[in-house]
Structures are given as structure tokens and as C-alpha cells.
N, C-alpha and C positions, 0 to 999 in steps of 0.2 A: 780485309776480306772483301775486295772486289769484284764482285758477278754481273760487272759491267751493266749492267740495267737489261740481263735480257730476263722477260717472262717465259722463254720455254729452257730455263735454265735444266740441266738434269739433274737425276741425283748422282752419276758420276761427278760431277763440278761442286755438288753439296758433299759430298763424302772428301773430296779434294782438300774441301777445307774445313771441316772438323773432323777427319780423321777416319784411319778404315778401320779402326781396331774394332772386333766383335768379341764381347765378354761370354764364353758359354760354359755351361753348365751340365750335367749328367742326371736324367730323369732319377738316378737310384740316389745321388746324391741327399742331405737333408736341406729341409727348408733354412737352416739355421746356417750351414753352409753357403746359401746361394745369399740368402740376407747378408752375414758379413761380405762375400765379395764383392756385392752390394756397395756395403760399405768402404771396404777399400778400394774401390774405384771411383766413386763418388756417380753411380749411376745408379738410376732408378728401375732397370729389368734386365734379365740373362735371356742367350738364347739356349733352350735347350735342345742340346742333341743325342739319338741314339746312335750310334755308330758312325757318325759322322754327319745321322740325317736329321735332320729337321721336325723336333714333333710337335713343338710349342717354344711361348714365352712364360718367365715366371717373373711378377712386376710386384714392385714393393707392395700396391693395390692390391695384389693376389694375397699376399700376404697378412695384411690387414684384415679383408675380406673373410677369407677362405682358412685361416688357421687363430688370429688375434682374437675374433670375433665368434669365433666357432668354439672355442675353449679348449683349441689341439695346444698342442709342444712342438714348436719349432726344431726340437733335435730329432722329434718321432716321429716327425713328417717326411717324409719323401716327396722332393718335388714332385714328380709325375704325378701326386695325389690332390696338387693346385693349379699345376701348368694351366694358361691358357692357350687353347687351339689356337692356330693362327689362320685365319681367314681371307689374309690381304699381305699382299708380296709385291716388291718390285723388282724394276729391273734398272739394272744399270743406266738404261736410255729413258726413263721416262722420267716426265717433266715434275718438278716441286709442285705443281698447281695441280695434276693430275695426280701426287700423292697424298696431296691436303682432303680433294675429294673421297680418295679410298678410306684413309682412317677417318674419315668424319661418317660415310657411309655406313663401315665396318663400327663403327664405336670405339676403336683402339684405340691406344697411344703408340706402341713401336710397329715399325714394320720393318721387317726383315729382306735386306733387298739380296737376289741370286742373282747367282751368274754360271752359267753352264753345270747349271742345278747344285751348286755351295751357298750357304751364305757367305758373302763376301761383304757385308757391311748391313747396319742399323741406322734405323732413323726415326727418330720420335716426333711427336707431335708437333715439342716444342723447338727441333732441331727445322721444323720446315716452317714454322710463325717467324722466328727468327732470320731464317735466311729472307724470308717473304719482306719483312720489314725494315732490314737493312737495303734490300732491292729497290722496295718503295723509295726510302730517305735519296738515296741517290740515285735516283730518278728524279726527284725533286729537284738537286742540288743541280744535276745538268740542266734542266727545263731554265731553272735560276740563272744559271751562268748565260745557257743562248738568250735568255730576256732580256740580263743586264746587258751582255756581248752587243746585242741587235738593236739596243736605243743609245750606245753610249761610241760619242762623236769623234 
């Protein structure tokens, strides 16, 4: 996973490399529904869509939260009854540093990134810590290499 050490990496170059798959899910659908797919994806939130549009996330968190803790039934539930709004979007061209800022802002973890108004891709929290500190490490390693490179005769 090479993102050559630049800092205004985008999130087309991040989605490049883990992947464009968006897992979504139907407001009418149940909570118990969206958890298993949940679980056979091995992902922690769905996007939900109405008709193809965009009206929230539902995150394991939500879950927890909004129905474990509340004393509901996971089969009784209907997403749209925990969805969380989405408040923060990107876009294909903007930067991992500028999405760090938005969900840190927003208090999220996913953001849903569009593209001529679809979602075309997701990015969590930990999907932009990640890219961020693989970027760091080799940036490191090149600084290493021109130090060693520049004193060795």
C-alpha cells in the first residue's frame, strides 16, 4: 500500500486501496438485519438508502446505543428507527487530512464519500488513521534512506 508520502493524498487514492465496496441497507429493513450484514462483512456500519438516496448510517454504536440499551428487539426494530443523520460527506478529491478534520468535527466515525450525487464509497475513521500512519512510517523510511544515502561515501 504505497501513497508515495504525499499529504494531500485524496480519498479517490484511499478508496483505491481498500476498496470501493459500499454495504447498504433499507430504512424499512430490521436492525437485526443490518447487524448480521454487519457481521458477514466484517464491517462496523451500513449506508442506508431510500430509493437509492441517502438518508443516514446505521453503526454497530447505533446499535448498542439506540436499541441493546434501550430494551428494543433487534427483529422489531426498523433501521430508520436508529439510523444516524449524516452530517459530513466527501468527495472523491478531497484530501485524507481534510477528512480527519470533518469526522473529528462532526463526532462520526463513517463518512460517506459522493460522486455526482451517489455514494460511491465509505471511509471510517479508522480507514483514514490508518492510511495517515502508514504515510507517516514511509516518509520516515525515505528521510532514512536520503540521510543514510547523503553521508555514505
Amino acid at each position: 500500500m504505497s501513497h508515495l508520502s504525499d499529504s494531500k493524498a485524496s480519498v479517490r487514492a484511499l478508496l483505491d486501496s481498500k476498496g470501493w465496496t459500499v454495504h447498504t441497507i433499507s430504512p424499512d429493513a430490521t436492525v437485526f438485519e443490518a447487524i448480521s450484514q454487519m457481521a458477514e462483512h466484517g464491517i462496523g456500519a451500513l449506508v442506508v438508502l431510500d430509493e437509492g438516496k441517502l438518508i443516514g448510517i446505521i453503526s454497530e454504536r447505533d446499535y448498542t446505543r439506540k436499541v441493546i440499551l434501550k430494551g428494543r428487539h433487534s427483529q422489531q426494530t426498523a433501521v430508520r428507527e436508529i439510523l444516524a443523520e449524516v452530517t459530513a460527506l466527501a468527495t472523491l478529491d478531497d484530501t485524507v487530512a481534510a477528512c480527519m478534520v470533518s469526522l473529528t468535527e462532526s463526532r462520526e466515525r463513517y463518512l460517506p464519500v459522493i460522486d455526482q450525487g451517489a455514494v460511491v464509497g465509505i471511509v471510517s475513521l479508522g480507514d483514514l488513521i490508518k492510511w495517515t500512519v502508514v504515510e507517516q512510517k514511509e516518509t520516515i523510511s525515505h528521510l532514512q534512506s536520503y540521510i543514510v544515502g547523503g553521508y555514505a561515501s
